[in-house]
ZAMARGU-4260 file (C-alpha; in steps of 0.2 Angstrom, whole numbers, plus 5000, padded with zeros to 4 digits):
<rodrens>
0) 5000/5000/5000 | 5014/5014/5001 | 5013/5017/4982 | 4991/5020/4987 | 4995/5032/5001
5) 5007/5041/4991 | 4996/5044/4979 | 4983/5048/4992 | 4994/5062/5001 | 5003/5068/4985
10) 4988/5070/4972 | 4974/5071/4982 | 4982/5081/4999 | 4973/5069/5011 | 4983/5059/5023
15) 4973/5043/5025 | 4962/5034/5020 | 4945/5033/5028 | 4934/5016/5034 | 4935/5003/5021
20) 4943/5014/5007 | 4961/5004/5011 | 4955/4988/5009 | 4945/4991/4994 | 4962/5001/4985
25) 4973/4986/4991 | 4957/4975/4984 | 4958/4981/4967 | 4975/4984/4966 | 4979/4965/4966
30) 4965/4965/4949 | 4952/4957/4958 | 4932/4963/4956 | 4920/4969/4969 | 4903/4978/4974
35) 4904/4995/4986 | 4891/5003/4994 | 4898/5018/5000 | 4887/5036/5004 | 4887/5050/4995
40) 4903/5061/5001 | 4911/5044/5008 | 4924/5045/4995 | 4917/5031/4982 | 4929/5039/4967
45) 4945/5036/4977 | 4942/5017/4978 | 4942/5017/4956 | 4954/5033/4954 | 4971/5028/4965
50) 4971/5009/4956 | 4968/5014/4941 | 4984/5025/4943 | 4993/5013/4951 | 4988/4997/4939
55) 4995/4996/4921 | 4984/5005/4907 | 4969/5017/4910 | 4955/5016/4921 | 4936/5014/4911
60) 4925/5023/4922 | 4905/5022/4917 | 4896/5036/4922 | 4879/5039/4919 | 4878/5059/4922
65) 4887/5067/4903 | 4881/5085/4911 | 4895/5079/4926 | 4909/5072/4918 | 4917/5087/4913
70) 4917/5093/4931 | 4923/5075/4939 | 4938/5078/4925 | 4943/5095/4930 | 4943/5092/4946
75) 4956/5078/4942 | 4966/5090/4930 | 4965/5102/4944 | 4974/5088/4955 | 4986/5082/4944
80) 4978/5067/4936 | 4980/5062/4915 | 4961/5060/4914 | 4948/5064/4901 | 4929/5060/4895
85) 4920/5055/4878 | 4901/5058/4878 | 4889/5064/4865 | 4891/5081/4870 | 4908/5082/4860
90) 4911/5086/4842 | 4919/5070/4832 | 4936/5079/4831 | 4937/5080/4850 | 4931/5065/4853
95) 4944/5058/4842 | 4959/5065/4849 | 4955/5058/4867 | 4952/5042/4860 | 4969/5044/4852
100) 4976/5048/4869 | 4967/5032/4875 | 4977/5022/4863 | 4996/5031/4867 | 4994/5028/4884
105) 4990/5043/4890 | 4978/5044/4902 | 4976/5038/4918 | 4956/5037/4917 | 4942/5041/4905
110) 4926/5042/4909 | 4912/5036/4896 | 4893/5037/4896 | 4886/5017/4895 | 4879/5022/4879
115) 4895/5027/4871 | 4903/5013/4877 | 4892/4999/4870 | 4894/5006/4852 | 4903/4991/4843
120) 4917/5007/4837 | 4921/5010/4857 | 4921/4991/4860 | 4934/4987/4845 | 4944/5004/4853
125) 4943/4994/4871 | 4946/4976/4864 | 4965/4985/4856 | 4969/4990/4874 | 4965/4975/4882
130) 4974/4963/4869 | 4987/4974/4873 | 4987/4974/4894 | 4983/4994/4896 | 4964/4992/4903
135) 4967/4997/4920 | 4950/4992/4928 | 4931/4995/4924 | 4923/5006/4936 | 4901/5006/4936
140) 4898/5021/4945 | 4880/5022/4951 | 4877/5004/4950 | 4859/5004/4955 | 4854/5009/4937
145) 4855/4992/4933 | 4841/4985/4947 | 4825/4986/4933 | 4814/4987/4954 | 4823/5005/4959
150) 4821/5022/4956 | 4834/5026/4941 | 4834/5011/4928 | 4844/5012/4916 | 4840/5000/4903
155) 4856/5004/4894 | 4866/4997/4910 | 4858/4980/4910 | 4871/4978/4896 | 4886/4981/4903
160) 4886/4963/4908 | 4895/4964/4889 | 4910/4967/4899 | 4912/4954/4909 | 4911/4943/4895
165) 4921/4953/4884 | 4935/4956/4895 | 4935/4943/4908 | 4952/4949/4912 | 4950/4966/4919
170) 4945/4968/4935 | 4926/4977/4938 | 4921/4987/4952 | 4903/4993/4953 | 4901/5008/4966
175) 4882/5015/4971 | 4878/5024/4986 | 4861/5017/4988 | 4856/4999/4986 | 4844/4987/4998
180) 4848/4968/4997 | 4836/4967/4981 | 4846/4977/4974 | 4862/4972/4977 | 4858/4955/4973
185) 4853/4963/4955 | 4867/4973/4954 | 4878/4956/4955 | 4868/4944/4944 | 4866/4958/4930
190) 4883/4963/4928 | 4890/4946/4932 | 4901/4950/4948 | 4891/4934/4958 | 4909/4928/4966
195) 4915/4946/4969 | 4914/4952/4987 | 4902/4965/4994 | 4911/4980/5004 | 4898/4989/5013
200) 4903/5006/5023 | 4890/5013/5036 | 4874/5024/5028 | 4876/5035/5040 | 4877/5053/5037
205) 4880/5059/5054 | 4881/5077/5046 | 4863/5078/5041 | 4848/5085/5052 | 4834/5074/5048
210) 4818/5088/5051 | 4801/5080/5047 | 4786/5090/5050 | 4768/5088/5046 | 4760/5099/5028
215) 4750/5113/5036 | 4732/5116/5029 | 4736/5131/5016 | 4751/5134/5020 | 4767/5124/5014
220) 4777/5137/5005 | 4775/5149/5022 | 4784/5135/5029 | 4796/5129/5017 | 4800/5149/5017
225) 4804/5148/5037 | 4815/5134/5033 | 4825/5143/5021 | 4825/5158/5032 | 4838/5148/5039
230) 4849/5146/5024 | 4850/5161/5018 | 4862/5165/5003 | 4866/5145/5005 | 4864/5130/4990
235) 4851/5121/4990 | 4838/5109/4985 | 4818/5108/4983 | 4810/5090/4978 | 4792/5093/4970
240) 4784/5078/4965 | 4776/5087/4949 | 4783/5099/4933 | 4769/5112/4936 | 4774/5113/4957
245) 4792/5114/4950 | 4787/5130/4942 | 4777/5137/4952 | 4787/5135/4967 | 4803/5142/4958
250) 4793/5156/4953 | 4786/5160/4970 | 4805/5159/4974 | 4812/5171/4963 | 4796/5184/4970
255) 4802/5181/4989 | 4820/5185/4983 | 4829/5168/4982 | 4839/5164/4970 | 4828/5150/4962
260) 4829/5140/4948 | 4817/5126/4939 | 4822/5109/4936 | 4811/5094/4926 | 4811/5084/4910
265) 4795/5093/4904 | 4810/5109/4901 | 4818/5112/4885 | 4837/5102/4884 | 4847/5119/4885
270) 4836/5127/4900 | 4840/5111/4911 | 4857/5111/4907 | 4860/5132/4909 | 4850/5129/4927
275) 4861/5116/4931 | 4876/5122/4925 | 4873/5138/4936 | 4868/5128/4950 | 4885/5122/4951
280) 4895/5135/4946 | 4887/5147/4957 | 4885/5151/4974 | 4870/5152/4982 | 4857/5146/4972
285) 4842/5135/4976 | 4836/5121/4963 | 4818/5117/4961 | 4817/5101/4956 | 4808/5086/4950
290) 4818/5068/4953 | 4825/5070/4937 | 4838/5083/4944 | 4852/5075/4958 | 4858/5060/4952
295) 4879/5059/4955 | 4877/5079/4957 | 4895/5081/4965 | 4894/5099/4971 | 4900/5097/4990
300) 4895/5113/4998 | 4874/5109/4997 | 4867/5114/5015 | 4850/5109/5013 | 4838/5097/5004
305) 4819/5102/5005 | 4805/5090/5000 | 4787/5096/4997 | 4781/5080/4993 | 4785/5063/5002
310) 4799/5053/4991 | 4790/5034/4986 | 4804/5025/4995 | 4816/5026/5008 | 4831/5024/4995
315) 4824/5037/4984 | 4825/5050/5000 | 4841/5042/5006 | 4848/5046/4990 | 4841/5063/4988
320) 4845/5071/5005 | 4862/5063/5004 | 4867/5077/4990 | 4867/5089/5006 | 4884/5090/5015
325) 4894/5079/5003 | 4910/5091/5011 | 4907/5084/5028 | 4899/5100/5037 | 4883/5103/5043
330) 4867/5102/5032 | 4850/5100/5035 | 4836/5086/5027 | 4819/5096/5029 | 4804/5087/5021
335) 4784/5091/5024 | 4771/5080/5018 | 4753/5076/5019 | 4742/5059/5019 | 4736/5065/5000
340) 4755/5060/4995 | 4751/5042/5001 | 4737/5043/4988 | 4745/5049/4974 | 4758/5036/4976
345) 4747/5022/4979 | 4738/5028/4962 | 4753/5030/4952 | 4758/5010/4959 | 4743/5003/4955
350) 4740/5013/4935 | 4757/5006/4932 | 4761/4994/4920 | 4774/4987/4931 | 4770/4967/4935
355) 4760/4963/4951 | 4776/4958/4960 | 4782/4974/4956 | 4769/4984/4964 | 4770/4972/4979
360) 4788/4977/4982 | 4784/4997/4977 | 4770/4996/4989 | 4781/4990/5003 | 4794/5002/5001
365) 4781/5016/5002 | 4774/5009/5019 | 4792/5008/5025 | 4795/5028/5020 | 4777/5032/5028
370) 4783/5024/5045 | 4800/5035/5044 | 4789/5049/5043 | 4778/5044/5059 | 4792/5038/5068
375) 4792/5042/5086 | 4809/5039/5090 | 4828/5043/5081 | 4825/5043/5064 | 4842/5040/5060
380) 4841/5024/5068 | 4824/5019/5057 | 4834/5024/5042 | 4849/5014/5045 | 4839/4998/5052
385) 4830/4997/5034 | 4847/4998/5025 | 4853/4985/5039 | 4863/4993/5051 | 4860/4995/5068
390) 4861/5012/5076 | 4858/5021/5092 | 4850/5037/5095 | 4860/5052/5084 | 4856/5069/5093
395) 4854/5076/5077 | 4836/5074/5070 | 4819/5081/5074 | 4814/5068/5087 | 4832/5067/5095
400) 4831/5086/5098 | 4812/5086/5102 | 4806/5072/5108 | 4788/5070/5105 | 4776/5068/5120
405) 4768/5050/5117 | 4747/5048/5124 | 4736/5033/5124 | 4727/5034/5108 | 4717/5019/5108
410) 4699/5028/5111 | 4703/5040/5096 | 4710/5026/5085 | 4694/5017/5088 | 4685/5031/5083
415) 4693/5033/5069 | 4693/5015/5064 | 4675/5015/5067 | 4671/5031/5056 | 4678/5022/5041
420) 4670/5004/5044 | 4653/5015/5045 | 4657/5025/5029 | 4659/5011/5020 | 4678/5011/5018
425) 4678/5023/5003 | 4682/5038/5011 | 4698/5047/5013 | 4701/5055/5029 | 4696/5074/5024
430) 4678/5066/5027 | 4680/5058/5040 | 4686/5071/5051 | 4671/5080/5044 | 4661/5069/5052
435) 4670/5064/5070 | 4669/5083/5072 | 4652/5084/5068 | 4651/5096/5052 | 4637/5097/5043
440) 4645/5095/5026 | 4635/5095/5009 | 4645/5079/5005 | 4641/5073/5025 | 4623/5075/5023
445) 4623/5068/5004 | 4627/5052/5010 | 4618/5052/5026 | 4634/5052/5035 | 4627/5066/5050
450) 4614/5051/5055 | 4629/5039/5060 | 4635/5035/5078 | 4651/5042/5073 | 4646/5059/5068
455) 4653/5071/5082 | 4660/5059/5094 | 4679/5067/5088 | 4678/5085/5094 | 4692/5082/5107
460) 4704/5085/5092 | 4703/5097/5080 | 4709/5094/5060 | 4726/5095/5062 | 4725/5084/5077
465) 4713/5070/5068 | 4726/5071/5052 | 4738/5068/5062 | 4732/5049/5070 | 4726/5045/5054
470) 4743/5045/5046 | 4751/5037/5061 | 4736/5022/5061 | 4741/5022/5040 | 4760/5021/5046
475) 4755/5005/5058 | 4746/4997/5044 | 4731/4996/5053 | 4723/5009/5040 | 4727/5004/5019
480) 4722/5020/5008 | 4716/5011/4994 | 4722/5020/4978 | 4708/5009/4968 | 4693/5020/4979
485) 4702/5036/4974 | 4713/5036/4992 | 4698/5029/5002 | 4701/5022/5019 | 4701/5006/5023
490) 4705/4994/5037 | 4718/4981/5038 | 4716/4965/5049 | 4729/4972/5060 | 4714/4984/5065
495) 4705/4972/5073 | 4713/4969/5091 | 4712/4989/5093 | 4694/4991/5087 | 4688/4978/5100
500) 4699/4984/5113 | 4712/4968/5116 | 4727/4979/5114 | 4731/5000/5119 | 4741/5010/5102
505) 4751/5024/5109 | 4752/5037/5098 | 4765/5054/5094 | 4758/5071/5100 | 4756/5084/5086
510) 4761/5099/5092 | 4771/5117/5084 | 4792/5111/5084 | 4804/5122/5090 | 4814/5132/5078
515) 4827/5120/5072 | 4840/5135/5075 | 4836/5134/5092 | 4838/5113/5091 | 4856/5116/5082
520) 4866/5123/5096 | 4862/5107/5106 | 4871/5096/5093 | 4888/5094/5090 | 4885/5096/5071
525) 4881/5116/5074 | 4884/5125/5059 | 4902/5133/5059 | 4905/5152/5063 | 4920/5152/5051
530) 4907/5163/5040 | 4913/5177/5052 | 4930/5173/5050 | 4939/5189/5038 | 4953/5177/5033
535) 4939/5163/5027 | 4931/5176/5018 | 4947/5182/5010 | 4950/5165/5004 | 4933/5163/4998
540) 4932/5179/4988 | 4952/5174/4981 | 4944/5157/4976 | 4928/5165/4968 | 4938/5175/4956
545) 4950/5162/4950 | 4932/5150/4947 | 4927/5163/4936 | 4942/5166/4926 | 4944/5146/4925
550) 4928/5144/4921 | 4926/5131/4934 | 4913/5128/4951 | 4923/5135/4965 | 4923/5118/4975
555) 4935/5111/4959 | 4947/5123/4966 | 4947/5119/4984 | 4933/5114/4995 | 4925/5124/5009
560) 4933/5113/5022 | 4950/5115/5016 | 4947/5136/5014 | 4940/5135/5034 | 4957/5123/5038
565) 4968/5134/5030 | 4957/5151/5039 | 4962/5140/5056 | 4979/5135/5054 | 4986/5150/5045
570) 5000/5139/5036 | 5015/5151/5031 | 5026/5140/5019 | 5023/5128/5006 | 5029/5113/5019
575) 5016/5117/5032 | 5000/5119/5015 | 5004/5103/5011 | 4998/5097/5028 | 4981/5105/5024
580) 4968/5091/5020 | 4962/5093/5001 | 4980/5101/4995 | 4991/5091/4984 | 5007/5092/4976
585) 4998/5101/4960 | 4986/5111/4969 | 5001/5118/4980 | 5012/5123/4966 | 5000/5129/4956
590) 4990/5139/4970 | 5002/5139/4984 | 5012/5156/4984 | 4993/5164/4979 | 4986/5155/4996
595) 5000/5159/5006 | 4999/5179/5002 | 4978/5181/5005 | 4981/5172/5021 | 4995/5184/5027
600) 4985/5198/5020 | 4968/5192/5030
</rodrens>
């Protein structure tokens, strides 16, 4: 391993490596294949990028994301590394003399979009450098694009098992940052890495503040706007589950003085990719986006991650918030819902053509993220235990922080139980409050409903309050919202002990949260004060400027945390800036007397 760790601290600037990334290196190093699930910011690239460098030949990395790979490359260019991409973004000239490159030996990686890679051209280009022993490794970044059951299929990935048969020879890692047993047992079979082992590093993302709070009657945009109250001048990102809440919520935005930006497939090819490209190129901005914006995003300094909608599955919101706080430092998962996003889900299952298994498995993933969202205890721990790791309580989410005050609920489940199974079980719950609280409705006294035992026998909660039980008794299962009655209400056998009384169901208080600024001096991931810091401001400015002349996001330069270490430790020479984490040999020549003179001048 000297000749990994040299690498590590010379190219890189970091001085060791972290969890599993040792073994993986020394792993593939020896040309052998494996799987890694790794988080988002857990430093998944350095497992590929240091043997590929070390191992004969160039490292083939796949990458799904074109719009990214010219970032991931400059960043390597930045550090020192031969590296280069082909895409379809590229003029045939340009393409041509990096495949040229390819053949002299030249580079130490090339990224390639699967679907460039699996013309027969690039496959002759790739059988030449194999025959000839200069294929480093194969890397399959984002791996769950293969798993036909998750949220980002590819189909174009399903057949890179081409290169497992092609080039049996060359070692393969696949890398993804979200994959549940399913999946990974899909990942293995599909791209033919069966005997290869599995390292798998924690989930979690102890940086993150898990916030969950309740969608308030006609007013979700005042309280995504309190949230970003908090953030101020910081990136983000929003999570609307529809195009036309995209743009209108991007619009609102803009009116309240945010620097908002749309994001969605329904926008022409050239707007997405302006939106994106300013999004991480510059400072301060907030996306607005559907799922179709996030995926492999590499920008490190995103402090929040806001969903207005509830995700359909727990990896699609592990995945999503993970984009917040890739650098390390404090960021913030914020996310309101209502029971009508259970619905809409449920619907969208069910009109599927996807076959019945399918929906099965799509159906259980959506109760799983429903119970993380009604959880009464550390969410952290709820998250980790579905992806399989035991944890203990984290100090860092809502329910940490604020623990909410827990009643016997039994009597006002009963009710509620009761007001469906009279209603004929094709209701959803807007009505049924209606009728425990005794409101004489049109659509109450259409159907008779006033006349019912049940009518009125709920006015010890108000709406909020009866909202609130219903998606904790849908969360339990004991309530199914059946998305074949339009979302109507329905009773599961598991109601049946706590409508007869056999057992007592304690239920979460809903009550107003405290601020999370007031929550987040209690936790050891408090956002930094470096902000106020002149010297870290100096270098930020110094860092902005040279971006903008490069043409390149500021985090390809240096990172926050290497700008707040180098603030705190005020190296003086080019001995002691080489000890700053994230500064390498080529960043420190090239940077290094420029660094040295804003931080005596701060």
């Amino acid at each position: 391993m000297p000749a990994a760790l040299h690498l590590l601290r010379s190219v890189f600037g970091y001085g060791a490596f972290r969890g599993a990334q040792a073994e993986i290196v020394s792993h593939m190093v020896a040309g052998n294949d494996a799987l890694v699930l790794m988080p988002t910011g857990g430093g998944k690239s350095l497992c590929y990028q240091i043997p590929a460098m070390i191992r004969p030949g160039c490292g083939i990395v796949v990458s799904p994301l074109i719009a990214l790979m010219q970032d991931q490359v400059d960043a390597l260019l930045q550090a020192g590394v031969r590296a280069a991409f082909v895409n379809s973004s590229q003029d045939y000239a340009t393409a041509s003399a990096t495949e040229k490159r390819l053949l002299a030996g030249e580079l130490d990686l090339l990224y390639v979009a699967p679907e460039r890679l699996l013309t027969e051209r690039f496959l002759v280009l790739l059988d030449h450098l194999a025959d000839a022993g200069k294929i480093a490794l194969f890397a399959i970044d984002e791996a769950h694009c293969v798993s036909q059951w998750g949220h980002d299929f590819r189909p174009e990935y399903i057949q890179l098992s081409v290169l497992a048969d092609r080039y049996a020879t060359v070692p393969r890692i696949a890398l993804t940052a979200t994959a549940d047993a399913l999946t990974r047992s899909e990942i293995k079979s599909r791209l033919g890495l069966d005997a290869a082992p599995t390292f798998v590093a924690s989930f979690d993302r102890p940086n993150i503040r898990y916030i969950i709070v309740p969608r308030e009657a006609g007013s979700p945009r005042k309280q995504l706007q309190d949230f970003l109250g908090e953030h101020r001048n910081e990136a983000g990102i929003v999570y609307c589950l529809s195009r036309k809440k995209v743009d209108e919520t991007a619009l609102w935005l803009a009116g309240q003085g945010v620097a908002a930006l749309p994001y969605h497939a329904g926008m022409l090819a050239a707007d997405r990719r302006e939106n994106q490209q300013r999004f991480v190129r510059e400072e301060g901005i907030v996306m607005v986006a559907t799922i179709a914006f996030g995926m492999g995003i590499d920008k490190p300094d995103v402090r929040f991650v806001a969903h207005l909608d509830l995700p359909k599955s727990l990896e699609a919101y592990y995945q999503e918030t993970g984009r917040a706080g890739r650098d390390g430092e404090p960021a913030e998962a914020w996310m309101t819902y209502g029971l009508n996003d259970v619905v809409i889900h449920g619907q969208r299952i069910e009109e599927s053509a996807a076959p019945d298994e399918q929906k099965r498995i799509e159906r259980q993933k959506l109760d799983a993220m429903l119970a993380f969202c009604e959880a009464a205890g550390c969410r952290r721990t709820v998250l980790l235990n579905y992806f399989g790791e035991t944890a203990s309580a984290c100090g860092n989410c809502d329910t940490c922080l604020n623990p909410p005050e827990m009643w016997d609920g039994t009597v006002a489940a009963q009710k509620l139980l009761s007001a469906a199974l009279r209603t004929g079980q094709r209701f959803g719950a807007g009505h049924l409050i209606d009728v425990l609280c005794g409101k004489q409705t049109a659509k109450v006294e259409q159907f008779g409903h006033d006349r019912l035992p049940t009518f009125g026998v709920g006015q010890e909660l108000d709406d909020a309050g009866w909202r609130t039980v219903a998606r904790q008794l849908l969360a339990s299962g004991l309530l199914h919202a059946d998305p074949q009655r339009f979302g109507g209400l329905m009773l599961t056998d598991a109601a049946r002990p706590v409508l007869k009384g056999e057992t007592i169901l304690m239920l979460r208080r809903q009550e107003v949260r405290k601020k999370s600024k007031t929550a987040r001096s209690s936790s050891k991931y408090s956002r930094s004060s470096a902000g106020d810091d002149p010297r870290y401001e100096a270098l930020r400015a110094w860092r902005s400027t040279l971006a903008r002349e490069q043409g390149l996001p500021a985090y390809v330069i240096l990172h926050d945390k290497t700008l707040r270490e180098l603030a705190e430790t005020q190296p003086s020479s080019l001995e002691e800036l080489l000890q700053v984490s994230g500064i390498g040999e080529s960043k420190a020549a090239r940077y290094g007397l420029a660094l040295l003179e804003v931080i005596r001048s701060g």
